[in-house]
N, C-alpha and C positions, 0 to 999 in steps of 0.2 A: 295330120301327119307333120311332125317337127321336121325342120330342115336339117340336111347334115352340115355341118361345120368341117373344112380340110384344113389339117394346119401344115405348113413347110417351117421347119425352126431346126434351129443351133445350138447345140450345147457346146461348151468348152469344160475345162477345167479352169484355167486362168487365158489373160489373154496372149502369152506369148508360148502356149502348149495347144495340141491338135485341137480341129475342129471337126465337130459332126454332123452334118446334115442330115436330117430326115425329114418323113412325111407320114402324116396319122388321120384319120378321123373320130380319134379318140386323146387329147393332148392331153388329160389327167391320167388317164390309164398310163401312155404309153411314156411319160415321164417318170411312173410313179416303174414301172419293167425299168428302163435307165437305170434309175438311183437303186434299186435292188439287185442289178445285174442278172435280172432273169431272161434274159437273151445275151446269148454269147456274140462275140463279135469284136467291130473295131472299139466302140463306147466302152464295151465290158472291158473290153484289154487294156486300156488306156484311163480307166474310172472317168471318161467325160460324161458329168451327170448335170452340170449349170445348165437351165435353160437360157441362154441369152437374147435371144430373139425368137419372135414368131410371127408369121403371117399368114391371115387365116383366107378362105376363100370358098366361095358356094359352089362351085364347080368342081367333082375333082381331077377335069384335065387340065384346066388351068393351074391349077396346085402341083400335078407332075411335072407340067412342063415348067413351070417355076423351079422345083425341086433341082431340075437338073438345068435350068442355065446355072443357079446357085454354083452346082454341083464345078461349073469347067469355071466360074471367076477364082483369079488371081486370089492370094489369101489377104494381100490389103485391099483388095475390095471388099471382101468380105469384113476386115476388122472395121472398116471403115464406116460399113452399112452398119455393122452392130453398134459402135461406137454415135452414128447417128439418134438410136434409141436411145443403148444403153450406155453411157459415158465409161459407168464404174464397175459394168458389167456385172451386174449382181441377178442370180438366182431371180428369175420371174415365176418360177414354180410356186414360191413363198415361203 
């Protein structure tokens, strides 16, 4: 039996436009609903489709309760973490 994979990640549009936090155990699928806008929502309403960051995890209570400290940090922690990765912010989806 394959292990599940949890991922907690960040789409933006750019970096000075909303951010969105989610969590999937599917990061290809559930990137690929994003950029199709096949779930309605705050992402659909705002087109946030960049993946900027992700971090993945074997557990998935470890990954919700990740999800939501994410969820209550300040939004320069947030650019900051991503900025950590991703300097230039580009699409990790490919």
């Amino acid at each position: 039996m394959t292990a599940r994979i949890y991922a907690v990640y960040i789409l933006a549009i750019r970096k000075d436009g909303p951010l969105y936090i989610g969590i999937t155990n599917d990061l290809e699928r559930r990137i690929a609903e994003h950029k199709s806008h096949a779930i309605k929502g705050h992402a659909a309403n705002y087109n946030i489709d960049r993946l900027v960051y992700v971090e993945t995890f074997d557990d998935p209570t470890h990954a919700i309760e990740r999800e939501k400290v994410l969820k209550t940090w300040r939004r320069a922690w947030k650019v900051a973490l991503i900025e950590k990765e991703n300097p230039a912010w580009t699409d990790r989806a490919g």
